[in-house]
VOTI-270037 format. One record per atom (N, C-alpha, C): atom name; chain; residue in one letter; residue number from 1; z, y, x. Coordinates in steps of 0.001 Angstrom, whole numbers, padded with zeros to 6 digits, always signed. Each point is the difference from the previous one (the first is absolute). Example, Ala and Ser with C-alpha at 12.3 -4.5 7.8 and 13.67 -1.06 7.14 Angstrom:
<nodes>
<node atome="N" chaine="A" residu="a" num="1" w="+007800" v="-005690" u="+013190"/>
<node atome="CA" chaine="A" residu="a" num="1" w="+000000" v="+001190" u="-000890"/>
<node atome="C" chaine="A" residu="a" num="1" w="+000000" v="+001200" u="+000900"/>
<node atome="N" chaine="A" residu="s" num="2" w="-000720" v="+001050" u="-000350"/>
<node atome="CA" chaine="A" residu="s" num="2" w="+000060" v="+001190" u="+000820"/>
<node atome="C" chaine="A" residu="s" num="2" w="+000730" v="+001090" u="-000770"/>
</nodes>
This chain:
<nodes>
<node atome="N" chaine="A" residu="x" num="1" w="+000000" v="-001196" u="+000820"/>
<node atome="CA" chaine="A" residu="x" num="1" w="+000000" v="+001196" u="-000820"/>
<node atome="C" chaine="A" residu="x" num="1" w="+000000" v="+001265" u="+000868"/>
<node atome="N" chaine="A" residu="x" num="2" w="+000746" v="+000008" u="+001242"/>
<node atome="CA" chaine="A" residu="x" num="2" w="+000191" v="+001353" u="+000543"/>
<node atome="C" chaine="A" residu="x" num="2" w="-001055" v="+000120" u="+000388"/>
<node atome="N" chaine="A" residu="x" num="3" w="-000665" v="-001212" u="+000854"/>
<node atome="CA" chaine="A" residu="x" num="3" w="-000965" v="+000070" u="+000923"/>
<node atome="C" chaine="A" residu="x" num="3" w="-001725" v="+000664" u="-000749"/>
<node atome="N" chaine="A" residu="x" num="4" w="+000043" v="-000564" u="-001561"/>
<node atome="CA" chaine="A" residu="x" num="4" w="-001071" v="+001090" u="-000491"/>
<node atome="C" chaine="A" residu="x" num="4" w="+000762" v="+001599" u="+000325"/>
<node atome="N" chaine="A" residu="x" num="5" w="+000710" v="+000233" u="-001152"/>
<node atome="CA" chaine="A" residu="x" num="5" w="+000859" v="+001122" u="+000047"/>
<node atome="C" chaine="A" residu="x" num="5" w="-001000" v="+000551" u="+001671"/>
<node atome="N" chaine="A" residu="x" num="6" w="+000295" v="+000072" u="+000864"/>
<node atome="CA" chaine="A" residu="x" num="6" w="-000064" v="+000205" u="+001544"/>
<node atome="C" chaine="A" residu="x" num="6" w="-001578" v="+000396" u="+000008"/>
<node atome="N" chaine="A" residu="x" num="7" w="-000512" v="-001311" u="-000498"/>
<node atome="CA" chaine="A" residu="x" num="7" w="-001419" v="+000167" u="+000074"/>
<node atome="C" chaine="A" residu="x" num="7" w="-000832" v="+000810" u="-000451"/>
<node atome="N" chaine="A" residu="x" num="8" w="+000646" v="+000399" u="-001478"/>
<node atome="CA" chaine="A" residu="x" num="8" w="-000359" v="+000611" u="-001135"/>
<node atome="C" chaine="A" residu="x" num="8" w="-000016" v="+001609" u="+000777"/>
<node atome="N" chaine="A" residu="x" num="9" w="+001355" v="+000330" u="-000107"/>
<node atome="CA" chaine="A" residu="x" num="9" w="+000331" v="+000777" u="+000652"/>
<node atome="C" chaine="A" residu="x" num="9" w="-000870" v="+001209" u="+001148"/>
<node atome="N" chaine="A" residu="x" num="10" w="+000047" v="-001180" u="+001321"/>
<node atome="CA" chaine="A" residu="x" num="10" w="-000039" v="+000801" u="+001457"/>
<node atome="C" chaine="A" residu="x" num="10" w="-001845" v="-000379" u="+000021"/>
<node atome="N" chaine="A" residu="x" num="11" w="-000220" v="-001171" u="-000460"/>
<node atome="CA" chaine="A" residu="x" num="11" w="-001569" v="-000298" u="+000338"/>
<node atome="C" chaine="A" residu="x" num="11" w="-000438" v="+000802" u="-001378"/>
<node atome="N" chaine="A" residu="x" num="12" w="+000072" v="-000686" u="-001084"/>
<node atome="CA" chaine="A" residu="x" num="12" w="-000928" v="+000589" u="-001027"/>
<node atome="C" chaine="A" residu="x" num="12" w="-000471" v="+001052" u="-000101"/>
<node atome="N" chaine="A" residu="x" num="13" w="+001476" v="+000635" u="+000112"/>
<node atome="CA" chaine="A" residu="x" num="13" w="+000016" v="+001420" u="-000623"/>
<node atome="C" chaine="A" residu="x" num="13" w="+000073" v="+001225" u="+001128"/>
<node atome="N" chaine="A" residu="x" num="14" w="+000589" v="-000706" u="+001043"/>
<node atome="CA" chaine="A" residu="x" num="14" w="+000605" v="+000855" u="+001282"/>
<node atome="C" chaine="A" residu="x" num="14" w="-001554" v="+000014" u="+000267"/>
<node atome="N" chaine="A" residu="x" num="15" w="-001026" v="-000643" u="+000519"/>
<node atome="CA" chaine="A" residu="x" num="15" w="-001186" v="-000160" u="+000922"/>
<node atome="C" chaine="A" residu="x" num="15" w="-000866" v="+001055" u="-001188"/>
<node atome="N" chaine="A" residu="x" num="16" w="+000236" v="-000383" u="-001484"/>
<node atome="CA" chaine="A" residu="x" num="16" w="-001329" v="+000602" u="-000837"/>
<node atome="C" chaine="A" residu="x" num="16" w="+000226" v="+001924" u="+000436"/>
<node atome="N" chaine="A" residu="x" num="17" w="+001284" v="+000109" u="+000007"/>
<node atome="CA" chaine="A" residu="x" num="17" w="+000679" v="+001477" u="-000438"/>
<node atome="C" chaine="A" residu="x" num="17" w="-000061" v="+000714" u="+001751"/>
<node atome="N" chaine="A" residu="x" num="18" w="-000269" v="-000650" u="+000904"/>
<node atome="CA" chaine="A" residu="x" num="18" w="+000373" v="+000514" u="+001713"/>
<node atome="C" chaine="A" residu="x" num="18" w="-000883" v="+001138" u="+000129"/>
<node atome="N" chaine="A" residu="x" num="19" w="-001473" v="+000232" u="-000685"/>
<node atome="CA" chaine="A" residu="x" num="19" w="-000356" v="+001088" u="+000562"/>
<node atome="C" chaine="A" residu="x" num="19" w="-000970" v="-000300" u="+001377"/>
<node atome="N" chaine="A" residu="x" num="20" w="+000168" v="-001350" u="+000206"/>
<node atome="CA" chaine="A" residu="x" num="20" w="-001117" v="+000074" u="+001566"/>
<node atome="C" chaine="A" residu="x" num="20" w="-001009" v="+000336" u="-000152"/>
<node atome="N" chaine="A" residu="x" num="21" w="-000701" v="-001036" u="-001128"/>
<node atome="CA" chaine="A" residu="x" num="21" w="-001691" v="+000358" u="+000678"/>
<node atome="C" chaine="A" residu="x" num="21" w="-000332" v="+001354" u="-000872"/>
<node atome="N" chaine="A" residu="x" num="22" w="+000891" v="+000635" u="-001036"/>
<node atome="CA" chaine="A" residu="x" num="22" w="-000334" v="+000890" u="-000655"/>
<node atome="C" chaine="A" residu="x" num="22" w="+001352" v="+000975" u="+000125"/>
<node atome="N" chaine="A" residu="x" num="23" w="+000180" v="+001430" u="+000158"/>
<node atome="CA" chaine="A" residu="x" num="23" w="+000612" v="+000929" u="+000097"/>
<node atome="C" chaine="A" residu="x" num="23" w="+000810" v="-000184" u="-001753"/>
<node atome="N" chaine="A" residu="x" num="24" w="+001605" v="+000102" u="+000237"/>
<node atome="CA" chaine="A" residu="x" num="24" w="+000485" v="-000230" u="-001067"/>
<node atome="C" chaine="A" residu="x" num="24" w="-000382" v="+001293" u="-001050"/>
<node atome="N" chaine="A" residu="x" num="25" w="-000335" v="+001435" u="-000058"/>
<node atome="CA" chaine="A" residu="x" num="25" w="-000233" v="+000600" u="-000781"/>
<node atome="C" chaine="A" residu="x" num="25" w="-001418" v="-000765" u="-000856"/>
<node atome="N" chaine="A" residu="x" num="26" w="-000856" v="-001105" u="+000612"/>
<node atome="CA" chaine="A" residu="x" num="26" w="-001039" v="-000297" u="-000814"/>
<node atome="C" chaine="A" residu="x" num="26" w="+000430" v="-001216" u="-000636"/>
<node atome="N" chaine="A" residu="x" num="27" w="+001186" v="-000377" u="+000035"/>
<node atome="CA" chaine="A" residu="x" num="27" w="+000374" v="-001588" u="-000920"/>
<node atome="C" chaine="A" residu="x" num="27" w="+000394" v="+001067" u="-001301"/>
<node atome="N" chaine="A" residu="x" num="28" w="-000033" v="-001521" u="-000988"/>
<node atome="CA" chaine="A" residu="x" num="28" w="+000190" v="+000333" u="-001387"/>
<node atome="C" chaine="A" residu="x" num="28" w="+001449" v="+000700" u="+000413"/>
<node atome="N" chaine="A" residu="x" num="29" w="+000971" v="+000351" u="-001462"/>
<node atome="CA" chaine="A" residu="x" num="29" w="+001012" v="+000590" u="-000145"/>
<node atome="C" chaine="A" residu="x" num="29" w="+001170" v="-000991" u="+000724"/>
<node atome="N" chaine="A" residu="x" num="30" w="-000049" v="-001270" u="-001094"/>
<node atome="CA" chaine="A" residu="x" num="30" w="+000947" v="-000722" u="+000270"/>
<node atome="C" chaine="A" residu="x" num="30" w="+000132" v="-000867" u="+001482"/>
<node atome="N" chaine="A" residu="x" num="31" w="-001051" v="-000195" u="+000461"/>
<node atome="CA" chaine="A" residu="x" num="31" w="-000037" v="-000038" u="+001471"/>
<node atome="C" chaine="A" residu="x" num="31" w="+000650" v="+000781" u="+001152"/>
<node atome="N" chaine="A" residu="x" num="32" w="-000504" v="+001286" u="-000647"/>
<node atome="CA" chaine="A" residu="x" num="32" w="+000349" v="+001413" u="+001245"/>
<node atome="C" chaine="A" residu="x" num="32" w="+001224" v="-000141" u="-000192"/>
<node atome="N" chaine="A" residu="x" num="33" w="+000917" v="+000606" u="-001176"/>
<node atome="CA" chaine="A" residu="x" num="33" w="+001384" v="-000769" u="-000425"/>
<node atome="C" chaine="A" residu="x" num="33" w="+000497" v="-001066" u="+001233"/>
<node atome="N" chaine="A" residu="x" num="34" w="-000121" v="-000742" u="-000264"/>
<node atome="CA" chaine="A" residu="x" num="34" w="+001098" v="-001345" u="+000527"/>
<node atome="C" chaine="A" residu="x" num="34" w="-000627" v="-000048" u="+001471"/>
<node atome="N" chaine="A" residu="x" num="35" w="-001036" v="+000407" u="+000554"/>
<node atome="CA" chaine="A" residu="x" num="35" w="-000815" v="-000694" u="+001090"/>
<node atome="C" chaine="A" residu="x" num="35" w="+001205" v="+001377" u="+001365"/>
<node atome="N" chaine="A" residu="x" num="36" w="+000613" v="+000464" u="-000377"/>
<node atome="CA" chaine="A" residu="x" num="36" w="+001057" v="+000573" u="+001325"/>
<node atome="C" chaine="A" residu="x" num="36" w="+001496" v="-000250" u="+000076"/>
<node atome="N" chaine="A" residu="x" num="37" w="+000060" v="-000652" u="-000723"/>
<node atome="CA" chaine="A" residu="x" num="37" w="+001463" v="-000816" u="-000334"/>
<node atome="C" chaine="A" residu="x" num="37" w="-000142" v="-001605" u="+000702"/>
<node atome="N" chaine="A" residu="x" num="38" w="-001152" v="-000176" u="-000064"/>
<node atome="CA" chaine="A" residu="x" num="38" w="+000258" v="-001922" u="+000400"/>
<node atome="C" chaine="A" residu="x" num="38" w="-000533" v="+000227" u="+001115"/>
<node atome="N" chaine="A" residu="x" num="39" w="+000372" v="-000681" u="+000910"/>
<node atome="CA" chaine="A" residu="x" num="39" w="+000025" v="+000042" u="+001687"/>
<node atome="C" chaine="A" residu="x" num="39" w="-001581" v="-000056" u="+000107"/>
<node atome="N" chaine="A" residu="x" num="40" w="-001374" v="-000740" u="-000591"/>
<node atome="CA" chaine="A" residu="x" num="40" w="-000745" v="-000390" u="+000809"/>
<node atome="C" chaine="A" residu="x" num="40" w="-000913" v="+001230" u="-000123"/>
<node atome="N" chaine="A" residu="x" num="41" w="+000257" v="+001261" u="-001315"/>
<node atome="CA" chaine="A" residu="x" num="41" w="-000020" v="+001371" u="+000114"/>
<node atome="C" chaine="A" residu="x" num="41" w="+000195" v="+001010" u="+000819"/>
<node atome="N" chaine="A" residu="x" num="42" w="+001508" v="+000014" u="+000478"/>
<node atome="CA" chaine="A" residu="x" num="42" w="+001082" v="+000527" u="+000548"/>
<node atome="C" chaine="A" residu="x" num="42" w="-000907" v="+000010" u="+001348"/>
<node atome="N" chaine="A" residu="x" num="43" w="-000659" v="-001284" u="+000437"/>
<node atome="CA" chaine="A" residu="x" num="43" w="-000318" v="-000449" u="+001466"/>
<node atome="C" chaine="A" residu="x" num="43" w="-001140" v="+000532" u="+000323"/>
<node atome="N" chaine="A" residu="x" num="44" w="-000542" v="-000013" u="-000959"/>
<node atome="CA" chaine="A" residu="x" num="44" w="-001337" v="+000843" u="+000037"/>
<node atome="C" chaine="A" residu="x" num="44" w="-000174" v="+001351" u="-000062"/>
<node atome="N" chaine="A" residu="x" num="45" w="+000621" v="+000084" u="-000669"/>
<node atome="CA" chaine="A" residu="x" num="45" w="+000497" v="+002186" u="+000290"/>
<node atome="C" chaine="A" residu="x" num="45" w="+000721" v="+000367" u="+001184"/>
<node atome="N" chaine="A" residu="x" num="46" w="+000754" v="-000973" u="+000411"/>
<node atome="CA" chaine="A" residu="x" num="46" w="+000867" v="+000223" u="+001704"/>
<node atome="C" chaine="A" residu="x" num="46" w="-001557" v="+000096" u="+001066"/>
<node atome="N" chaine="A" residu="x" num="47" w="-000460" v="-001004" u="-000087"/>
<node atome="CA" chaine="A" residu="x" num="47" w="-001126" v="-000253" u="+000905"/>
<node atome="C" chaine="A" residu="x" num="47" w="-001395" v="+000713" u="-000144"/>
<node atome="N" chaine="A" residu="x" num="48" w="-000138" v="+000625" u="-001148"/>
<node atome="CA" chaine="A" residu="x" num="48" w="-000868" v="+000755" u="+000067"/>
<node atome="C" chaine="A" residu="x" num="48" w="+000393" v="+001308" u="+000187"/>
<node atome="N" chaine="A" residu="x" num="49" w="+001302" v="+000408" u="-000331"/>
<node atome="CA" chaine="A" residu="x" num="49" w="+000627" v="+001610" u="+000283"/>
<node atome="C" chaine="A" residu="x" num="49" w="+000377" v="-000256" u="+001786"/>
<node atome="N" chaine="A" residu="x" num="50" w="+000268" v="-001278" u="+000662"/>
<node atome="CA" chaine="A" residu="x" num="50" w="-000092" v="+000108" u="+001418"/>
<node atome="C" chaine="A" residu="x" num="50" w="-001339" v="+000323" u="+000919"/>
<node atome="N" chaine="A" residu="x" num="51" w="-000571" v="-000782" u="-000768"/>
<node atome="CA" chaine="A" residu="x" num="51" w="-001811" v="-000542" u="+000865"/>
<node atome="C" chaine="A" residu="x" num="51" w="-000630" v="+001401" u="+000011"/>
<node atome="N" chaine="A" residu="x" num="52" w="-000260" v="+001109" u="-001548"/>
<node atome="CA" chaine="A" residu="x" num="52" w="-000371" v="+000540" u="-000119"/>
<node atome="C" chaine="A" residu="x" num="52" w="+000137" v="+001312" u="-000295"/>
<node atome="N" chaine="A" residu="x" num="53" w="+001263" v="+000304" u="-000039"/>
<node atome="CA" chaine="A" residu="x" num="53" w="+000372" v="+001280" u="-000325"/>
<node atome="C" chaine="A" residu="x" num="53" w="+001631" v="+000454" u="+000981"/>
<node atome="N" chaine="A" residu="x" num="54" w="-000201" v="-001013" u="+001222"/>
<node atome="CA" chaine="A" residu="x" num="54" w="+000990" v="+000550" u="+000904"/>
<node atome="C" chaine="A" residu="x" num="54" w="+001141" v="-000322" u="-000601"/>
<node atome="N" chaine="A" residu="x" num="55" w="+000617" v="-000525" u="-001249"/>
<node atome="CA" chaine="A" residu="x" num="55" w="+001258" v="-000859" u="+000109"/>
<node atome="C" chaine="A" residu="x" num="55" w="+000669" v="+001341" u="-001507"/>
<node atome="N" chaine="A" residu="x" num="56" w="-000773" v="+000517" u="-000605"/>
<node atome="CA" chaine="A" residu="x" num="56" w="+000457" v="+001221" u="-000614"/>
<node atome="C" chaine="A" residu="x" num="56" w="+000389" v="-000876" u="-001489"/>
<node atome="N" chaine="A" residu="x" num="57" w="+000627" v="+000142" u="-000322"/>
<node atome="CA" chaine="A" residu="x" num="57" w="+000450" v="-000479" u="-001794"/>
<node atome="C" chaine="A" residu="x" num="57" w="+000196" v="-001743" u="+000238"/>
<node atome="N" chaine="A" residu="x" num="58" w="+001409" v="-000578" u="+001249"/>
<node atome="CA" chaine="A" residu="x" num="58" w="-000236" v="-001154" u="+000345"/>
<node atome="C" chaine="A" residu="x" num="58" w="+001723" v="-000316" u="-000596"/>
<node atome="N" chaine="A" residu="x" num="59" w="+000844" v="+000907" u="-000279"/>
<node atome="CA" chaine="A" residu="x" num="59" w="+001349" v="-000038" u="-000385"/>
<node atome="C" chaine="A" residu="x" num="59" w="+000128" v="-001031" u="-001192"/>
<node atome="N" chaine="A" residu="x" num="60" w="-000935" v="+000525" u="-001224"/>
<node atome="CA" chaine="A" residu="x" num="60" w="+000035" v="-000573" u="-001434"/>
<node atome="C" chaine="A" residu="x" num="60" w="-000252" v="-001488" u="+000398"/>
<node atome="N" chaine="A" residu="x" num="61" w="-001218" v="-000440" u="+000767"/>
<node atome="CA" chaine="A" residu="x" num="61" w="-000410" v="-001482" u="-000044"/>
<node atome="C" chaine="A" residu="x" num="61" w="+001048" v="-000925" u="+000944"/>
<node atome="N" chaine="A" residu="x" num="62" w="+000797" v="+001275" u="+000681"/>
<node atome="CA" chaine="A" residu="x" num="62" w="+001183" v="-001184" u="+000960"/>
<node atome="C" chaine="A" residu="x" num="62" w="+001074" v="-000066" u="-000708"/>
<node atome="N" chaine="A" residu="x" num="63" w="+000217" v="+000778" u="-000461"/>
<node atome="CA" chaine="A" residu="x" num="63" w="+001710" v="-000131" u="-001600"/>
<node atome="C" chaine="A" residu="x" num="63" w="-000568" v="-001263" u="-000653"/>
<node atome="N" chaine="A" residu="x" num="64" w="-000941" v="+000130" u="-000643"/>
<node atome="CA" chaine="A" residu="x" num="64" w="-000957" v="-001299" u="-000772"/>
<node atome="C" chaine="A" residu="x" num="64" w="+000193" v="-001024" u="+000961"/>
<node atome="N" chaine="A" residu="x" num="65" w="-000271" v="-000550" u="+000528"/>
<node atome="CA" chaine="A" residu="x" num="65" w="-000045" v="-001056" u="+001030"/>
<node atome="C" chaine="A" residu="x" num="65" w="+001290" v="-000266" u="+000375"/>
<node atome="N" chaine="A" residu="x" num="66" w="+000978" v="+001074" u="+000290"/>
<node atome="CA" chaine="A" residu="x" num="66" w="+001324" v="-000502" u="+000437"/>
<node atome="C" chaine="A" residu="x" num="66" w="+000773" v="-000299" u="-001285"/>
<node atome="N" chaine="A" residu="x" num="67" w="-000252" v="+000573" u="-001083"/>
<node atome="CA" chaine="A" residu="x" num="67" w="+000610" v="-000319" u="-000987"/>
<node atome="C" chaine="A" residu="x" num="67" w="-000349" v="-001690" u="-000517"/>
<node atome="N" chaine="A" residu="x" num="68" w="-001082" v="-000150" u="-000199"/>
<node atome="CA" chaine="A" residu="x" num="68" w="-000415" v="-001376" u="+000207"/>
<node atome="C" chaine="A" residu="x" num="68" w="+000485" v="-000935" u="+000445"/>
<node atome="N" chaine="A" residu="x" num="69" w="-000028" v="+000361" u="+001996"/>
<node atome="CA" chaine="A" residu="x" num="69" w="+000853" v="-000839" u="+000939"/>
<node atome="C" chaine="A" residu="x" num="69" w="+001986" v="-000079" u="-000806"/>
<node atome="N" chaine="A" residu="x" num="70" w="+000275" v="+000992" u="-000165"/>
<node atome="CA" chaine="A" residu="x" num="70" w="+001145" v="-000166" u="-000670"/>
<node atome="C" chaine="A" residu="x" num="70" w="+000485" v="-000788" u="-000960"/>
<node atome="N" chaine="A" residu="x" num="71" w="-000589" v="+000473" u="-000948"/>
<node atome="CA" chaine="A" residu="x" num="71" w="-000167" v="-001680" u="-000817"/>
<node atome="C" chaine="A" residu="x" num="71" w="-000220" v="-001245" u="+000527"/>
<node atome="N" chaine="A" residu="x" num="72" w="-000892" v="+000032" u="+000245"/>
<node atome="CA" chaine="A" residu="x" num="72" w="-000327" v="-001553" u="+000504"/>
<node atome="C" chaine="A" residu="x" num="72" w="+001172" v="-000393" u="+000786"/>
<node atome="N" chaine="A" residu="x" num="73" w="+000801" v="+000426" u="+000867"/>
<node atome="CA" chaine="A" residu="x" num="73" w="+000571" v="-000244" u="+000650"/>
<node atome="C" chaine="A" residu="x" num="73" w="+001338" v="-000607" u="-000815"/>
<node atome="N" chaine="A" residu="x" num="74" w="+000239" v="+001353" u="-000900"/>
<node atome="CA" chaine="A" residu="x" num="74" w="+001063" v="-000362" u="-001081"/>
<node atome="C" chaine="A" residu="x" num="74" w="-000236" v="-001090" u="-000313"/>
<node atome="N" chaine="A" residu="x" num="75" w="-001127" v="-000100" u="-001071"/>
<node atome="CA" chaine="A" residu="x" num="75" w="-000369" v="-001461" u="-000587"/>
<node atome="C" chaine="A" residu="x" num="75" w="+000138" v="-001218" u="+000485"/>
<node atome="N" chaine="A" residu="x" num="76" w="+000204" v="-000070" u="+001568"/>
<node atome="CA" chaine="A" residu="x" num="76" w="-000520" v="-001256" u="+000948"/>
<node atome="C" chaine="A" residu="x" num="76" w="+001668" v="-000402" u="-000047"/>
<node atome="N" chaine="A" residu="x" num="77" w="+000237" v="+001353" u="-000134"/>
<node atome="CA" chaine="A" residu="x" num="77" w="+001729" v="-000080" u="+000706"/>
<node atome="C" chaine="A" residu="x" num="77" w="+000869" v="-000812" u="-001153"/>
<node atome="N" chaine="A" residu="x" num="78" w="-000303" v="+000168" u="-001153"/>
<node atome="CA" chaine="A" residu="x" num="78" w="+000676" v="+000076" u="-000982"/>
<node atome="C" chaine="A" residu="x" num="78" w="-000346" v="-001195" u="-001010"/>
<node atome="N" chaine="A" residu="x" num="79" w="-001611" v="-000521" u="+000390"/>
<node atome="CA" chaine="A" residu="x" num="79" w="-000067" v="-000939" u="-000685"/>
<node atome="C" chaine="A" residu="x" num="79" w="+000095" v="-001466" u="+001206"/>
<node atome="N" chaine="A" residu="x" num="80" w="-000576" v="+000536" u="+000853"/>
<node atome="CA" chaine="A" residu="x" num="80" w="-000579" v="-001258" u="+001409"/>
<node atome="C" chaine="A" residu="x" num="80" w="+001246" v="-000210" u="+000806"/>
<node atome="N" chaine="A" residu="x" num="81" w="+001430" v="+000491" u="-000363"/>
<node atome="CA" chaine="A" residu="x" num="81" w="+001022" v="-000698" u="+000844"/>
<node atome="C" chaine="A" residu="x" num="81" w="+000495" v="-001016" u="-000099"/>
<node atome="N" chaine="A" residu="x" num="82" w="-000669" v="-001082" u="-001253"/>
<node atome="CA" chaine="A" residu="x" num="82" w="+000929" v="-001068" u="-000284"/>
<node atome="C" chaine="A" residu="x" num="82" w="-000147" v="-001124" u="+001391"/>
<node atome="N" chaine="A" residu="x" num="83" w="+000908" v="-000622" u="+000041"/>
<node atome="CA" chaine="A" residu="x" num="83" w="-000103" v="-001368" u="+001239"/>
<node atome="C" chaine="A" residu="x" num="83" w="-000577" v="-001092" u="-000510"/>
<node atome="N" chaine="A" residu="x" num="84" w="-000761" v="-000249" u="+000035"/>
<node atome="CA" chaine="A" residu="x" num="84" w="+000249" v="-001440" u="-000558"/>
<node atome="C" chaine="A" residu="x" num="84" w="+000062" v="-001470" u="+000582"/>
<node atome="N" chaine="A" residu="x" num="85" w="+000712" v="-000737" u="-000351"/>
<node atome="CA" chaine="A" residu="x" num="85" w="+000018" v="-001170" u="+000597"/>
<node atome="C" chaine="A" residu="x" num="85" w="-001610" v="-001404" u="+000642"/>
<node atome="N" chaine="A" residu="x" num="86" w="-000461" v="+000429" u="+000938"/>
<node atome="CA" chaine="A" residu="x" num="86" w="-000715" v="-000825" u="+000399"/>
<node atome="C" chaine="A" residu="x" num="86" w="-000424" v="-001324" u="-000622"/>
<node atome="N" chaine="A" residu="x" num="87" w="+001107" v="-000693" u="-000544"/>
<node atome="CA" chaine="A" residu="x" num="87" w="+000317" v="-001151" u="-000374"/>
<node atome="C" chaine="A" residu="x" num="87" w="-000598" v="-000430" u="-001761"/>
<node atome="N" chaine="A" residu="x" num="88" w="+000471" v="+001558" u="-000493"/>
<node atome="CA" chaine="A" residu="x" num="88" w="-000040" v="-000204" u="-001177"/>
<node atome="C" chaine="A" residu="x" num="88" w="-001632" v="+000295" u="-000521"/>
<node atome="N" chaine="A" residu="x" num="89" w="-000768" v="+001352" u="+001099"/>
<node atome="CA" chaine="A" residu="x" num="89" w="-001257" v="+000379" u="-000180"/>
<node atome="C" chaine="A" residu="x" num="89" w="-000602" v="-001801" u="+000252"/>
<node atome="N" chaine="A" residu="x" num="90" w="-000106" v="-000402" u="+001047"/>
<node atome="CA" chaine="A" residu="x" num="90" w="-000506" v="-001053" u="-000280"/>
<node atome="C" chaine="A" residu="x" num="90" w="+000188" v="-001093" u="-000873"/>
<node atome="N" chaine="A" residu="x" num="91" w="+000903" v="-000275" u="-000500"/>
<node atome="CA" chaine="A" residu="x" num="91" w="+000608" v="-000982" u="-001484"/>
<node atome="C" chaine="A" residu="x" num="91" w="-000962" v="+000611" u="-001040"/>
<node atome="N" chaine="A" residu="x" num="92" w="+000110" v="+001316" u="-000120"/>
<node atome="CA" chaine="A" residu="x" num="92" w="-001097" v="+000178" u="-001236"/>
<node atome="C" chaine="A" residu="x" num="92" w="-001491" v="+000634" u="+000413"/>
<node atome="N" chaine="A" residu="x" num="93" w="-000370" v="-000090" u="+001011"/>
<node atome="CA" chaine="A" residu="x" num="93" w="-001439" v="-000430" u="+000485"/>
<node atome="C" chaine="A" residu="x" num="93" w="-000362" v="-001472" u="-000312"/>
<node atome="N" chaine="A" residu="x" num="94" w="+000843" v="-000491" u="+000513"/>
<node atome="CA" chaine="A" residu="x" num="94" w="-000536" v="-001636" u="-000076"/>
<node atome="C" chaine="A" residu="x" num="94" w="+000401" v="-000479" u="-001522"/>
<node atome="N" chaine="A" residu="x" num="95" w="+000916" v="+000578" u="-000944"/>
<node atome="CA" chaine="A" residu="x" num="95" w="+000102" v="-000282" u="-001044"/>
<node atome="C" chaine="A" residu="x" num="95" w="-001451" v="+000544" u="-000830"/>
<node atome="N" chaine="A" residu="x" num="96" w="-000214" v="+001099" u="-000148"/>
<node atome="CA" chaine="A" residu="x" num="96" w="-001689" v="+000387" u="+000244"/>
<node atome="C" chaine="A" residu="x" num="96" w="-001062" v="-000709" u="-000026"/>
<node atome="N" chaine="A" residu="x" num="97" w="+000189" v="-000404" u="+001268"/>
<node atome="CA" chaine="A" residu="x" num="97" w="-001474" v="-000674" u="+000504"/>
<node atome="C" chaine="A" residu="x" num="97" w="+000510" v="-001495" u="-000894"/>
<node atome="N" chaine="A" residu="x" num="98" w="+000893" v="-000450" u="-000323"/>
<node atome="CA" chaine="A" residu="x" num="98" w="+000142" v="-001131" u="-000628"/>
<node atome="C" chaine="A" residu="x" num="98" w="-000457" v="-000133" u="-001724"/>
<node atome="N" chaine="A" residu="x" num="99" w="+000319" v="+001210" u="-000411"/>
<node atome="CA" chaine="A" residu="x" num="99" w="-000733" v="-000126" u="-001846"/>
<node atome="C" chaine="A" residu="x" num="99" w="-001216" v="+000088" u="+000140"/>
</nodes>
């Protein structure tokens, strides 16, 4: 479930809304919208305000990006600390592969 969620998300929507091969003032509305909030946007306005305009209007797309990194980090922290027993991941792998 998350892993669409993710997909949906950062590929679908993040890649349609970035602005590369087209300057975000020429995407539809709802594109231009969301396409500087999701990182693969964010990355593309950093790198084109570096490459090409000397690094000028590069603040907004690094808050975006670190805010991002922040989360994620949270998220990893908060959901990805459990331990789990070696023993038991494999008992229900092989219980698994057995139905």
């Amino acid at each position: 479930m998350a892993d669409g969620l993710v997909i949906l998300v950062f590929v679908i929507l993040g890649n349609s809304a970035s602005g590369g091969p087209f300057a975000r003032p020429l995407l539809p509305e709802f594109w231009r919208t969301i396409g500087g909030v999701l990182p693969p946007g964010a990355s593309v306005d950093l790198s084109r305000s570096a490459l090409f305009f000397d690094g000028a209007r590069i603040a907004g797309p690094i808050l975006v990006l670190a805010a991002w990194s922040v989360f994620g980090v949270a998220l990893a922290l908060a959901l990805g600390g459990r331990i789990m027993n070696p023993v038991d991941t494999e008992a229900a792998a092989a219980a698994g592969a057995a139905v």
